[in-house]
C-alpha positions in Angstrom: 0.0 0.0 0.0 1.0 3.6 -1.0 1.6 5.8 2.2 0.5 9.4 2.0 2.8 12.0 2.4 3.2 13.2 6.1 3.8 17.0 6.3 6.8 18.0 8.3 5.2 19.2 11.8 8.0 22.1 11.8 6.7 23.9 8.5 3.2 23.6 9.3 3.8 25.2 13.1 5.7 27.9 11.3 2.6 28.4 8.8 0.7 28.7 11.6 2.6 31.0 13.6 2.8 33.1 10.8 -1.0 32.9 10.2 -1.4 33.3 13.9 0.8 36.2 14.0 -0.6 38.0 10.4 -4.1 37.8 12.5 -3.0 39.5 15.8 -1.1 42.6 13.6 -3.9 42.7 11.2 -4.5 46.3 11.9 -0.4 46.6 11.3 -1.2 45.1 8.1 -4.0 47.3 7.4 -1.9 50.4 7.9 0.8 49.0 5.8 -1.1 48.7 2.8 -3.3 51.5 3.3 0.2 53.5 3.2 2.0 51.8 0.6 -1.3 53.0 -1.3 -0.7 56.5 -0.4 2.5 57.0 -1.5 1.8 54.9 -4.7 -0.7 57.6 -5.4 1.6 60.3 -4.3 4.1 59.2 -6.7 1.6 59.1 -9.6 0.3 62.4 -8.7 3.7 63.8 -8.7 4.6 62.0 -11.8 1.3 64.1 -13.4 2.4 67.0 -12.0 5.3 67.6 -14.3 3.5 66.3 -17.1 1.1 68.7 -16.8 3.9 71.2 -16.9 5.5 70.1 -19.5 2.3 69.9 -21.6 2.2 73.7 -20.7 5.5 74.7 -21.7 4.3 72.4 -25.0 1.5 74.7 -25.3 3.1 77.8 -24.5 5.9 76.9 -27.6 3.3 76.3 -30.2 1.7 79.5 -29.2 4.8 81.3 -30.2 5.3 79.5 -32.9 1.9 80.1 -34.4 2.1 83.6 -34.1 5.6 83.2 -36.1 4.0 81.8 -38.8 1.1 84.1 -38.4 3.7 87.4 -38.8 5.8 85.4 -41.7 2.6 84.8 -43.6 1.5 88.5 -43.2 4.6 89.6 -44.4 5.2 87.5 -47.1 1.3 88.4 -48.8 2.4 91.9 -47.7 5.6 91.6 -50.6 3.7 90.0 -52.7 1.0 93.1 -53.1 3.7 95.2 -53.8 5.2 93.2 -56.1 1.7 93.2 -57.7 1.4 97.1 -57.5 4.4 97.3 -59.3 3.1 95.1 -62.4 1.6 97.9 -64.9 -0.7 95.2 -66.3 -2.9 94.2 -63.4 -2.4 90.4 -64.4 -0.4 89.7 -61.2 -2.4 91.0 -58.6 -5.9 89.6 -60.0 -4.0 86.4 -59.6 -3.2 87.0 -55.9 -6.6 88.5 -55.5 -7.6 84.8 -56.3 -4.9 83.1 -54.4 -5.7 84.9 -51.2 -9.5 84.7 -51.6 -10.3 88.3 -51.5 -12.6 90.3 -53.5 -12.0 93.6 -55.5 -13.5 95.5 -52.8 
């Protein structure tokens, strides 16, 4: 006949003890996890923190960078209606009239 395997009586009074122990600290336990919670949010809070800054300084870049392209394009149809005024035959500033939309107001 097959015997069953007898657990060792040392490991299973130290799974106990353990158990017993875990059960008398339980409110250790508690506190424990309950801070290792905090501070995992606290971390990811922080971790937001500077990406939300960092999104603002992204923000505050395009910002500048828009108004760039705002004040190259400006000056740019700016030549270009001179260049037009100087043309005697008109041709050249019709065409920019309907490059840029506008009407012969």
């Amino acid at each position: 006949m097959a015997s069953l395997p007898q657990e060792n009586p040392t490991t299973s009074k130290r799974t106990m003890g353990f158990f017993r122990n875990a059960m008398k600290r339980k409110h250790s336990f508690v506190q424990f996890f309950a801070m290792t919670g905090i501070l995992l949010l606290s971390v990811r809070s922080l971790g937001q923190k500077y990406r939300i800054h960092d999104l603002q300084n992204d923000a505050a870049s395009l910002e500048d960078e828009y108004r760039s392209l705002n004040d190259r394009m400006a000056h740019i149809k700016s030549s270009l209606r001179h260049e037009a005024s100087l043309d005697s035959s008109g041709v050249f500033a019709s065409r920019l009239r309907l490059i840029f939309g506008e009407d012969d107001n």
